[in-house]
C-alpha positions as CSV (number, residue, x, y, z in Angstrom):
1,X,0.0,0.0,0.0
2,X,1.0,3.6,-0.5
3,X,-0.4,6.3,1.5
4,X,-0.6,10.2,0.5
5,X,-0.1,13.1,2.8
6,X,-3.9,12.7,4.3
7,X,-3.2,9.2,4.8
8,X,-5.4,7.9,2.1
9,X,-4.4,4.4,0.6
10,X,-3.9,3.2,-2.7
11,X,-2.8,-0.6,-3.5
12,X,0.4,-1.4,-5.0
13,X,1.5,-4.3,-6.9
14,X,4.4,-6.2,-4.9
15,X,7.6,-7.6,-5.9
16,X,10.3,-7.2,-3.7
17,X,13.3,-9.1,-1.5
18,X,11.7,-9.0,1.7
19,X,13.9,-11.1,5.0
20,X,11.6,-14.0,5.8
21,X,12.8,-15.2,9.9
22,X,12.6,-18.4,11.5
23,X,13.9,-17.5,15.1
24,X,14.7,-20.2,17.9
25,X,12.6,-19.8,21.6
26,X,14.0,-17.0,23.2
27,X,13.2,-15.2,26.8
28,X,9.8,-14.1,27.6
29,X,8.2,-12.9,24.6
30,X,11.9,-12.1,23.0
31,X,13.0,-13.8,19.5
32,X,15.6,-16.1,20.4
33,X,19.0,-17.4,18.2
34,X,18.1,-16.8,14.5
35,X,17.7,-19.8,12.8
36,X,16.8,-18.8,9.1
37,X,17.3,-15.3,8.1
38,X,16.9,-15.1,4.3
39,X,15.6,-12.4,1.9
40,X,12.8,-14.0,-0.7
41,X,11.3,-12.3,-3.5
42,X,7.4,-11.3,-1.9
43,X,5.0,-10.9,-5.3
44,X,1.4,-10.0,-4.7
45,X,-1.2,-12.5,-4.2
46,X,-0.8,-15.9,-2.0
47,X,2.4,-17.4,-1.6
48,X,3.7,-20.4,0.2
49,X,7.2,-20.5,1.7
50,X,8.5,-23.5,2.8
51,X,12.0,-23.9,4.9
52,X,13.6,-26.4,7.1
53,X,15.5,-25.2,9.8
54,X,18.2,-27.3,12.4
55,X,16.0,-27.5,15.0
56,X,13.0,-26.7,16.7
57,X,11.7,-22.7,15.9
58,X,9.5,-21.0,18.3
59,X,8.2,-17.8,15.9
60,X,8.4,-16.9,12.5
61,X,8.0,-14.0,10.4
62,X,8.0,-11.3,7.5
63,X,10.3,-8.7,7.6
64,X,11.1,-9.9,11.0
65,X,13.2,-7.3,12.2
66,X,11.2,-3.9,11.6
67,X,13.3,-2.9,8.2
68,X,10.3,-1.9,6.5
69,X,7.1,0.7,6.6
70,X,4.7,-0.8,8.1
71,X,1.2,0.7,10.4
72,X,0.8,-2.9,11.8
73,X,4.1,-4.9,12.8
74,X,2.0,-6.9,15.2
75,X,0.8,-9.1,12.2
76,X,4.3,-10.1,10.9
77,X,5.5,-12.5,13.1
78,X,3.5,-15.7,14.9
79,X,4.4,-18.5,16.6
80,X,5.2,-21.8,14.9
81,X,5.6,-25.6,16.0
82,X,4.4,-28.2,18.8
């Protein structure tokens, strides 16, 4: 998306590298060790990502670490395994 100077959105086609995290348990609500940290090419529409990581994760995430605009960071990272 791609807001004016009132704040008014428009929708933007997507296609960019964009870090995609996989992030060990950490303290409290904390990310812990990294265990994947690698940029992907994000195009609009659904996309599946799959990865395989050395051990257990605890969250995951888009743009995991805050690098990009965003009015919501709350939705880019959840919790993942058993």
């Amino acid at each position: 998306m791609r807001a004016d100077s009132v704040g008014n959105e428009t929708a933007l086609p997507m296609d960019d590298l964009v870090e995609i995290g996989v992030f060990a348990p950490g303290e409290g609500d904390g990310l812990g060790a990294p265990l994947y940290p690698q940029r992907h090419r994000i195009r609009s529409g659904r996309q599946t990502i799959t990865i395989t990581v050395p051990r257990e994760p605890a969250r995951a995430g888009v743009d995991s670490y805050g690098r990009l605009i965003d009015r919501d960071r709350a939705d880019d990272m959840g919790r993942v395994g058993g």
